[in-house]
py3Dmol code that shows the C-alpha trace and the ligand (Angstrom):
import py3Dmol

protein = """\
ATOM      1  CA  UNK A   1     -15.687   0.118 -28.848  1.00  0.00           C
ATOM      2  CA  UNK A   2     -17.952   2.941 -28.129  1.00  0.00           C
ATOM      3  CA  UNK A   3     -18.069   5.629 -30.555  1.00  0.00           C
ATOM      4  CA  UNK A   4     -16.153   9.022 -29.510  1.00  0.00           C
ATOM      5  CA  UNK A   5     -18.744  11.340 -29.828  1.00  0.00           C
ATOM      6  CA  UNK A   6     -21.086   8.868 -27.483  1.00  0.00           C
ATOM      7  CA  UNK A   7     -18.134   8.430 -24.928  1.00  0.00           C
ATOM      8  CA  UNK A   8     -18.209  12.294 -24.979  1.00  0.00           C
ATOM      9  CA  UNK A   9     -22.030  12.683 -24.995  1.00  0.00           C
ATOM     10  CA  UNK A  10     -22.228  10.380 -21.496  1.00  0.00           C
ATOM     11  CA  UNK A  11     -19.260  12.392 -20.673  1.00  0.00           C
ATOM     12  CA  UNK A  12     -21.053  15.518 -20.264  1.00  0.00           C
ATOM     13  CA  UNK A  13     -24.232  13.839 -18.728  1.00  0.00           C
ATOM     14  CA  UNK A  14     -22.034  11.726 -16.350  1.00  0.00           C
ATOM     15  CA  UNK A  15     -18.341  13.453 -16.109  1.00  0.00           C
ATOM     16  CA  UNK A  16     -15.756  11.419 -14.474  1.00  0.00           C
ATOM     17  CA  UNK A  17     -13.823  12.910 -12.011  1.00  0.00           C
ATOM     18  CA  UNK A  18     -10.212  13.090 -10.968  1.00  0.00           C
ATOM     19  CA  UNK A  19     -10.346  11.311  -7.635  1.00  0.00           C
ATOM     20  CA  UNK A  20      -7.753  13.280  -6.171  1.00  0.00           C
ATOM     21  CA  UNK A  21      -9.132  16.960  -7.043  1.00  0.00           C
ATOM     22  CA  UNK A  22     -13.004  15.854  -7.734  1.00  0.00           C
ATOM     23  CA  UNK A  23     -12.330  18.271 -11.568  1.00  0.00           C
ATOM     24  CA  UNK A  24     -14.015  17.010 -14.304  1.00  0.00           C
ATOM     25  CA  UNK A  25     -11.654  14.632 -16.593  1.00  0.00           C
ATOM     26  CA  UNK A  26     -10.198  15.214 -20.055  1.00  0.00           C
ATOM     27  CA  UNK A  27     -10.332  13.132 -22.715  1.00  0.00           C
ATOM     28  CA  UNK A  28      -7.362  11.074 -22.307  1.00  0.00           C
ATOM     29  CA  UNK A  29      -7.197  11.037 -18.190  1.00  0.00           C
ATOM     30  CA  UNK A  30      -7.735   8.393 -16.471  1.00  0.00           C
ATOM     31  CA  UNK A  31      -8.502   7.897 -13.204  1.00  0.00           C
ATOM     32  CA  UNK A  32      -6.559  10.918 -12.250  1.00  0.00           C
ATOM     33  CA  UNK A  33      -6.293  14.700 -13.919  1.00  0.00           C
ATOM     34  CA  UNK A  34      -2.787  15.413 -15.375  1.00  0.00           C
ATOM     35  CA  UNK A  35      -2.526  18.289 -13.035  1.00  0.00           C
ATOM     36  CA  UNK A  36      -2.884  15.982 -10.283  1.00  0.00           C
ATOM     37  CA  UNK A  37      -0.676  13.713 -11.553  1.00  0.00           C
ATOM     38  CA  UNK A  38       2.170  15.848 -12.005  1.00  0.00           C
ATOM     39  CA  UNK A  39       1.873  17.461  -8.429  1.00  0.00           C
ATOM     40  CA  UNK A  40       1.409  14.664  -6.453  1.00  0.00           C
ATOM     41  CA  UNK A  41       3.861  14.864  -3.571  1.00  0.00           C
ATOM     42  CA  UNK A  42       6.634  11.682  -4.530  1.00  0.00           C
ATOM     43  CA  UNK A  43       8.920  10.876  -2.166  1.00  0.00           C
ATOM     44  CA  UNK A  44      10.882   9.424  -5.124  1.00  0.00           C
ATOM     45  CA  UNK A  45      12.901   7.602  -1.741  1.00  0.00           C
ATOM     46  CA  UNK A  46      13.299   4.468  -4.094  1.00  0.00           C
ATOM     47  CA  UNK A  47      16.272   6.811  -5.350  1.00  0.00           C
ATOM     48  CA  UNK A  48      18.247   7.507  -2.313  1.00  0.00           C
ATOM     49  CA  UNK A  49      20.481   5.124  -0.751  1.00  0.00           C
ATOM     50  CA  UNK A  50      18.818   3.307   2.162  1.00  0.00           C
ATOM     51  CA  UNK A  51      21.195   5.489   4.836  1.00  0.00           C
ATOM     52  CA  UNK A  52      19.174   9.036   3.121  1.00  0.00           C
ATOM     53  CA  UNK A  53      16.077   7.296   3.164  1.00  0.00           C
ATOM     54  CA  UNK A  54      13.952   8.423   6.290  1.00  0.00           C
ATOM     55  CA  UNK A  55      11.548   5.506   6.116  1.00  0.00           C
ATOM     56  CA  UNK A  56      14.241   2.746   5.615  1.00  0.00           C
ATOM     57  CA  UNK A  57      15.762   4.902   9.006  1.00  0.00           C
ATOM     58  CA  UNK A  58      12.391   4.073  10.710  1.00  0.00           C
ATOM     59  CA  UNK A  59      12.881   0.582  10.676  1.00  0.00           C
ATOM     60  CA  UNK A  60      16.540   0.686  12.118  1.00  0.00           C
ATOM     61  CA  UNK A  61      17.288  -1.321  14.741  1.00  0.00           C
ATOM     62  CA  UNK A  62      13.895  -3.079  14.690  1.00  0.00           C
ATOM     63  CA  UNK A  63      13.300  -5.673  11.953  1.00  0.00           C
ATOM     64  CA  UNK A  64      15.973  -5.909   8.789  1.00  0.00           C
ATOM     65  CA  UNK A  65      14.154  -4.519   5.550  1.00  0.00           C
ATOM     66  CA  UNK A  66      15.633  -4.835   2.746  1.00  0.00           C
ATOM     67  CA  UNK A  67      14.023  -2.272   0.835  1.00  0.00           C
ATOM     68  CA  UNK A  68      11.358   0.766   2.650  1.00  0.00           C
ATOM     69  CA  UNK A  69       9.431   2.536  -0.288  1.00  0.00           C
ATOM     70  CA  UNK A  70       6.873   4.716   0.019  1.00  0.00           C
ATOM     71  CA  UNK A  71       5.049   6.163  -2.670  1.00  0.00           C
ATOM     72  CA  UNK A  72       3.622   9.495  -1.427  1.00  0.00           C
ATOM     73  CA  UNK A  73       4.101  12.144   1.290  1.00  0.00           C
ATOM     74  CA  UNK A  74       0.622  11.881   3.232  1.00  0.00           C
ATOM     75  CA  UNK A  75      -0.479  15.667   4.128  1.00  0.00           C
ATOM     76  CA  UNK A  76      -3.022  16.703   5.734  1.00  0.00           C
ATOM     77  CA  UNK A  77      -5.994  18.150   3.971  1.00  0.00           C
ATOM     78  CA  UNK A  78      -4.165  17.391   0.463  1.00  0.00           C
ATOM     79  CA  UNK A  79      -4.473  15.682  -1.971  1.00  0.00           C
ATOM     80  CA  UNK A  80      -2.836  12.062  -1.016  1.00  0.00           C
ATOM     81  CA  UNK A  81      -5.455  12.537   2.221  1.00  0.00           C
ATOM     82  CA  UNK A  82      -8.447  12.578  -0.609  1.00  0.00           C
ATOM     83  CA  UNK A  83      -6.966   9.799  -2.667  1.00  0.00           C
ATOM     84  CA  UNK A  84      -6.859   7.907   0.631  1.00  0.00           C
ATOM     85  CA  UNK A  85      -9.926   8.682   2.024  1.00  0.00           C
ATOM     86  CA  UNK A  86     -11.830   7.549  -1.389  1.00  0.00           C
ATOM     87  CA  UNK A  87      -9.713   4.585  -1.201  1.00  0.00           C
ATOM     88  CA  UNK A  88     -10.357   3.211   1.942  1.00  0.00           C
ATOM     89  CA  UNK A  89     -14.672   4.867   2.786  1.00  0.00           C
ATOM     90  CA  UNK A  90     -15.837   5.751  -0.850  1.00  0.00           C
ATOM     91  CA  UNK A  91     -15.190   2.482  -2.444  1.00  0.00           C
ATOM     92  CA  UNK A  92     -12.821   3.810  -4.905  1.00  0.00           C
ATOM     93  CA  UNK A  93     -10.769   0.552  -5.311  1.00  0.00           C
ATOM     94  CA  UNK A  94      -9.181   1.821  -8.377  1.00  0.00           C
ATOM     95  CA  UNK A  95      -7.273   4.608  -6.890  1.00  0.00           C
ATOM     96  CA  UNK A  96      -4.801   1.643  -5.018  1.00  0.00           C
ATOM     97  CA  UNK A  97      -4.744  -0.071  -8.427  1.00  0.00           C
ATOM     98  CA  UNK A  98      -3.638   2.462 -10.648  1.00  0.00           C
ATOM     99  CA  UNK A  99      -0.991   3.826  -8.101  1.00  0.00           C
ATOM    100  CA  UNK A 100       0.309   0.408  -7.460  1.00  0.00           C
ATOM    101  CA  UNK A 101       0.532   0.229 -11.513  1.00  0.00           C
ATOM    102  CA  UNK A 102       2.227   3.330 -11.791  1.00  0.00           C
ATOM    103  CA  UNK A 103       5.002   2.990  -8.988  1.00  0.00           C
ATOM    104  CA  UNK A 104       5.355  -0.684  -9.955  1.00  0.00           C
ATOM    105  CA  UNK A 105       6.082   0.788 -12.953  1.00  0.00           C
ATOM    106  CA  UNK A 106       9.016   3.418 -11.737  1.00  0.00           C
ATOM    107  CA  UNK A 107      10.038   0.528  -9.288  1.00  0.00           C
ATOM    108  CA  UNK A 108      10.574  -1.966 -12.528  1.00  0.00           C
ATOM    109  CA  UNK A 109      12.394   0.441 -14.390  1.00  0.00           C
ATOM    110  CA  UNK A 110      14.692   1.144 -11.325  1.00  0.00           C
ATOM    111  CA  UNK A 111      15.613  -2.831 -11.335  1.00  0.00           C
ATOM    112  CA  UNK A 112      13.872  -3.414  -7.899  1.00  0.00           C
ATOM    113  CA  UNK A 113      13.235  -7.080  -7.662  1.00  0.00           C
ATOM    114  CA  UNK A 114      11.176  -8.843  -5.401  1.00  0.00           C
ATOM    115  CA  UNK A 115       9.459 -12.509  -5.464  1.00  0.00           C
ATOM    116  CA  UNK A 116       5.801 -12.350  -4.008  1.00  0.00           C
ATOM    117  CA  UNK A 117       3.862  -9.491  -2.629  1.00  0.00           C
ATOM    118  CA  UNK A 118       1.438 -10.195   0.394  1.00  0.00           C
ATOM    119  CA  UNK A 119      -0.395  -6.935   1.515  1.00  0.00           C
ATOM    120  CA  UNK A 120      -0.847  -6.404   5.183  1.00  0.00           C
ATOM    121  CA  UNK A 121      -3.804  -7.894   6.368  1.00  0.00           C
ATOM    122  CA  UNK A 122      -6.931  -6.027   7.469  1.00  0.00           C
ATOM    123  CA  UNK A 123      -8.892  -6.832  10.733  1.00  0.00           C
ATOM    124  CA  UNK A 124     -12.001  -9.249  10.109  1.00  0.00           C
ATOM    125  CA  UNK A 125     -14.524  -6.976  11.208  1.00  0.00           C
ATOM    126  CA  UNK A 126     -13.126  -4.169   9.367  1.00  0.00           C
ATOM    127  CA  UNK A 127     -13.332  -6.452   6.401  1.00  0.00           C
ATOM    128  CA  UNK A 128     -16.612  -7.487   6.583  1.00  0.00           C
ATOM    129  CA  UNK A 129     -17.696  -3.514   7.275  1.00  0.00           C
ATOM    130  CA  UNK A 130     -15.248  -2.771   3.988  1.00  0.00           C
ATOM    131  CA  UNK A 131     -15.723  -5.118   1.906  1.00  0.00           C
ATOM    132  CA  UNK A 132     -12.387  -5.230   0.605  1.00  0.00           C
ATOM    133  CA  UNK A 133      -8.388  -4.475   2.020  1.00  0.00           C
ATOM    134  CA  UNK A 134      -7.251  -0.825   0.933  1.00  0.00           C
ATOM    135  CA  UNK A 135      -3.955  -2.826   0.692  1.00  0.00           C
ATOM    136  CA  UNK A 136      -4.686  -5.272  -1.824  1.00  0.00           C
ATOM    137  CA  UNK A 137      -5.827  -3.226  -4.953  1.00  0.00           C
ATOM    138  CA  UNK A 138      -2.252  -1.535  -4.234  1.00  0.00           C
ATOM    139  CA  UNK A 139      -0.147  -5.026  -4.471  1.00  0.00           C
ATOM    140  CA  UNK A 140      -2.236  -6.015  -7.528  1.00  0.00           C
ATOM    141  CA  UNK A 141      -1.379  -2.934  -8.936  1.00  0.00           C
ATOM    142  CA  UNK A 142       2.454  -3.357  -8.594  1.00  0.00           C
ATOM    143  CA  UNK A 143       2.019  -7.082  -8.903  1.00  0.00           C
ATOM    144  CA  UNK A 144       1.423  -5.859 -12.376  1.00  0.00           C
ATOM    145  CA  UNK A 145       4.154  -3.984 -13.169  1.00  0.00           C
ATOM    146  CA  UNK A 146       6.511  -5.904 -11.578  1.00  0.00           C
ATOM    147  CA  UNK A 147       5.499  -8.898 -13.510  1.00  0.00           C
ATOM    148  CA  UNK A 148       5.347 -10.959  -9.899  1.00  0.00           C
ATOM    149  CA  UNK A 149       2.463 -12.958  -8.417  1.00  0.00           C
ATOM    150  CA  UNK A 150       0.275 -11.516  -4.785  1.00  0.00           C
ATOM    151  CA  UNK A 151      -1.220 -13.489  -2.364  1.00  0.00           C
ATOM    152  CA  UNK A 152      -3.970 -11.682  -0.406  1.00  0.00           C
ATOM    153  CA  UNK A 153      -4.004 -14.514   1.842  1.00  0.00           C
ATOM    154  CA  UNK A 154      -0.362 -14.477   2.392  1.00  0.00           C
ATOM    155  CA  UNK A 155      -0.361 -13.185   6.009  1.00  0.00           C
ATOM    156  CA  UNK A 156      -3.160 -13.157   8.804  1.00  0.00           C
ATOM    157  CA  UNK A 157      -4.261 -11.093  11.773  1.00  0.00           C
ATOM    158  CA  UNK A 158      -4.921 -13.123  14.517  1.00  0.00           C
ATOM    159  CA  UNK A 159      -8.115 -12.623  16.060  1.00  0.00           C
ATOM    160  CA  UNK A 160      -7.263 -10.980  20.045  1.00  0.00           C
ATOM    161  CA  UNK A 161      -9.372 -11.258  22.315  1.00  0.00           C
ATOM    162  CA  UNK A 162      -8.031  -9.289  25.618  1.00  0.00           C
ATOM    163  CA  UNK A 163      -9.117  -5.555  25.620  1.00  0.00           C
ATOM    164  CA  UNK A 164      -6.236  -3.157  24.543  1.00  0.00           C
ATOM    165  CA  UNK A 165      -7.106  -0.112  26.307  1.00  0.00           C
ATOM    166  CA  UNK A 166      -5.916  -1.468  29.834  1.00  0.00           C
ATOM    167  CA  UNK A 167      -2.546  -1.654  28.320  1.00  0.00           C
ATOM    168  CA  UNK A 168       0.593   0.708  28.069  1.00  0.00           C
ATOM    169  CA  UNK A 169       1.994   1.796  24.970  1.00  0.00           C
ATOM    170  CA  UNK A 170       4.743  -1.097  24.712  1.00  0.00           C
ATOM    171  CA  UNK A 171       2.233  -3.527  26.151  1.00  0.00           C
ATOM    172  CA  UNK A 172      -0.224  -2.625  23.411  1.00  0.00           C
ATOM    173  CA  UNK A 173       3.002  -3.078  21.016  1.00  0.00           C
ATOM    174  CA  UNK A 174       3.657  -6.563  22.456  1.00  0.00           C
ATOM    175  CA  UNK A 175      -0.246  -7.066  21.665  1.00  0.00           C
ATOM    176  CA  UNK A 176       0.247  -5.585  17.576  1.00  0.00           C
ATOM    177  CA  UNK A 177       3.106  -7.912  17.587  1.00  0.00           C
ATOM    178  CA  UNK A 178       1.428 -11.394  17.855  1.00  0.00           C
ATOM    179  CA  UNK A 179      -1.587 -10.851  15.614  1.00  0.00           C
ATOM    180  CA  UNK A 180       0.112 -11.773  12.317  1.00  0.00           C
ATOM    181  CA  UNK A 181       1.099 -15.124  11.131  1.00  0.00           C
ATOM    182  CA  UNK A 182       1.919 -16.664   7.573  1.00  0.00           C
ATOM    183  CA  UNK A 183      -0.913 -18.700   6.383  1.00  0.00           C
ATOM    184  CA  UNK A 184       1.379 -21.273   4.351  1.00  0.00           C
ATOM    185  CA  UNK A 185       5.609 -20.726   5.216  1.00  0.00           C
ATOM    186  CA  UNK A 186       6.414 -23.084   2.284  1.00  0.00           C
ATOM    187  CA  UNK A 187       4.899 -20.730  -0.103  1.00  0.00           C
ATOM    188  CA  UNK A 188       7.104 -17.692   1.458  1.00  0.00           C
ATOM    189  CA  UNK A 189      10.268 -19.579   2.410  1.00  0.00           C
ATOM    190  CA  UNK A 190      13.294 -18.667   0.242  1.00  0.00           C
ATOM    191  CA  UNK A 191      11.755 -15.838  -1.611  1.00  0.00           C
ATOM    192  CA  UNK A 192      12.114 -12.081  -1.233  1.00  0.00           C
ATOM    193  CA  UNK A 193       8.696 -10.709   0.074  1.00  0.00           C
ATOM    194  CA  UNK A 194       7.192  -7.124  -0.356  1.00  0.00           C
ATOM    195  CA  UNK A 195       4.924  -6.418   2.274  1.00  0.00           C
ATOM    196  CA  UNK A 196       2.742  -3.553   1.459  1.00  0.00           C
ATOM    197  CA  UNK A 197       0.237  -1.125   2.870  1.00  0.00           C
ATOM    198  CA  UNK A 198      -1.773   1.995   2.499  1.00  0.00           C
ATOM    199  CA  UNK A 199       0.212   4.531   5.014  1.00  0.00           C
ATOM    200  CA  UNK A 200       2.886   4.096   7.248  1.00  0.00           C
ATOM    201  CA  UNK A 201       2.531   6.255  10.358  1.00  0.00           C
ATOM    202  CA  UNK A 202       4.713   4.591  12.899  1.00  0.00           C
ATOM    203  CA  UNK A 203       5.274   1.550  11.273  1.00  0.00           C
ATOM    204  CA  UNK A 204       4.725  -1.058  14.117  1.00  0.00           C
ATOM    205  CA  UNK A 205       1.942  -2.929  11.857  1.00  0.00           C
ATOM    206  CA  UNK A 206       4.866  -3.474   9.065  1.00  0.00           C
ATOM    207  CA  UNK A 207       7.702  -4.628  11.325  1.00  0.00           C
ATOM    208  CA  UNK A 208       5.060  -6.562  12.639  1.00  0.00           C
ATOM    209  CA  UNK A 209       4.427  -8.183   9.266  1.00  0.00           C
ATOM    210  CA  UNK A 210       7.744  -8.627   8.087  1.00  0.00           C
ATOM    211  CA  UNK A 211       9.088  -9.960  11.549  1.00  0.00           C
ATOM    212  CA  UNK A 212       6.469 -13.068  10.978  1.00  0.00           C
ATOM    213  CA  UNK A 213       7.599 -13.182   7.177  1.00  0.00           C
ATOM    214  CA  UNK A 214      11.280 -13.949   8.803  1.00  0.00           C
ATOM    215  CA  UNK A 215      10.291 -15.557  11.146  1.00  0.00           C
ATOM    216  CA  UNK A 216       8.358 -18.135   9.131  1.00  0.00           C
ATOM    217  CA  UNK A 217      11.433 -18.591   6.199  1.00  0.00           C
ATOM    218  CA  UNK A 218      11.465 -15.388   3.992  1.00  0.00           C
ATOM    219  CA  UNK A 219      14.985 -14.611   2.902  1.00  0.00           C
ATOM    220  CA  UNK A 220      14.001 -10.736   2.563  1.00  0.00           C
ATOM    221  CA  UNK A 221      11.387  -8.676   3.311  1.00  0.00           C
ATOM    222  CA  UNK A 222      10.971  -5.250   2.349  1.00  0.00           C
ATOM    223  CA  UNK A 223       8.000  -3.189   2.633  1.00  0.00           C
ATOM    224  CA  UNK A 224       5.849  -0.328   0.871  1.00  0.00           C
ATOM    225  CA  UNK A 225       3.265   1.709   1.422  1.00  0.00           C
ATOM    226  CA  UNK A 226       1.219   3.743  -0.791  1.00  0.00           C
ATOM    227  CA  UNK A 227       2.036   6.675   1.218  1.00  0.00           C
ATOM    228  CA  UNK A 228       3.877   8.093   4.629  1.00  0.00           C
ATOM    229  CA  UNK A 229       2.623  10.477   7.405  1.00  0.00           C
ATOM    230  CA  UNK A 230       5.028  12.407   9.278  1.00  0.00           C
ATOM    231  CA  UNK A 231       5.324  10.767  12.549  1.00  0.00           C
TER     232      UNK A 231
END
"""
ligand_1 = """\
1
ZN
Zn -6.924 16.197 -10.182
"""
view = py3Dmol.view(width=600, height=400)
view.addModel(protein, "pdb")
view.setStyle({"model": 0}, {"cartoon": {"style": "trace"}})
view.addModel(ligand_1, "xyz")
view.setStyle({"model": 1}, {"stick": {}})
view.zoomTo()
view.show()
């Protein structure tokens, strides 16, 4: 353990930074300044019944979820945009993690109960450019909390091959619609599966998901995404 007054000496030299605001931490922070903390935008939707919640509406009439959470509001030039953005181009894998932790956390103490988490996967190419899935430091984070196991591998995006910009908008649908499979359906069949992602804009990439999940032998499926855009 490093001494305090060294911790606050590299402190000073190197000060870590809330990585929603960019203000230099407190003793104590982590990750995120209090202020920040406190006035991030919840949707706290976990709490409503699934008829009041407007992302559990967006799926109606699609693909039965059991359970639509999202975390955060996503607005524009805020400060959900900035924890996204150093998510997904700055490398900031810890900013999925430690959200994931946290609403694990709120969704544990409001006796949600799911059996495996499988984040949605990201395109190949976008992979190799990333280095890593925005989703998954997100489902390890509630995998955490919730005391359950998460299989990165769990679903896959099909490589496609035809061109999408020939196609209309339910055509291109169709196309979003066949690009996900389950990797192994024994190890989803019977169990209650969370399928999670970063932000849910109009949600065709998550019925997508969970329609395969069904399809392949998941009793439930319900999804969540670190945060939702207004559509
Ligand atoms: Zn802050």
């Amino acid at each position: 353990m490093m001494p305090s007054f060294l911790a606050d000496f590299i402190g000073l030299v190197f000060p870590k930074v809330c990585l929603a605001c960019e203000q230099a931490l407190s003793r104590g922070e982590d990750h995120l300044c209090t202020t920040c903390r406190v006035q991030l935008p919840y949707t706290d939707y976990h709490l409503l019944a699934a008829t009041d919640n407007p992302v559990a509406r967006r799926f109606w009439g699609r693909v039965p979820v059991c359970h639509a959470l999202s975390y955060l509001r996503f607005l524009r030039r805020g400060r959900v945009q900035h924890l996204l953005h150093q998510l997904k181009y700055k490398g900031q894998r810890d900013v999925g993690l430690v959200l994931g932790r946290w609403y694990g956390h709120d969704l544990a103490l409001h006796n949600f109960h799911f059996d495996l988490i499988v984040p949605v996967p990201l395109h190949p190419k976008k992979l190799a450019k990333r280095g890593y899935n925005q989703s998954d430091p997100f489902a390890e984070g509630l995998a955490e909390s919730l005391h359950i196991p998460w299989d990165a591998n769990g679903l896959r995006r099909l490589e496609h091959t035809d061109s999408q910009t020939q196609k209309n908008r339910v055509e291109r649908w169709q196309n979003v619609a066949e690009v996900f499979e389950v990797a192994t359906p024994a190890s989803i069949q019977g169990k209650h599966v969370l399928v999670v992602d970063d932000v849910l804009t109009t949600g065709a990439t998550l019925e997508a998901c969970a329609a395969a999940l069904l399809a392949a032998g998941a009793t439930e499926v319900s999804i969540a995404t670190i945060a939702c855009a207004d559509r």
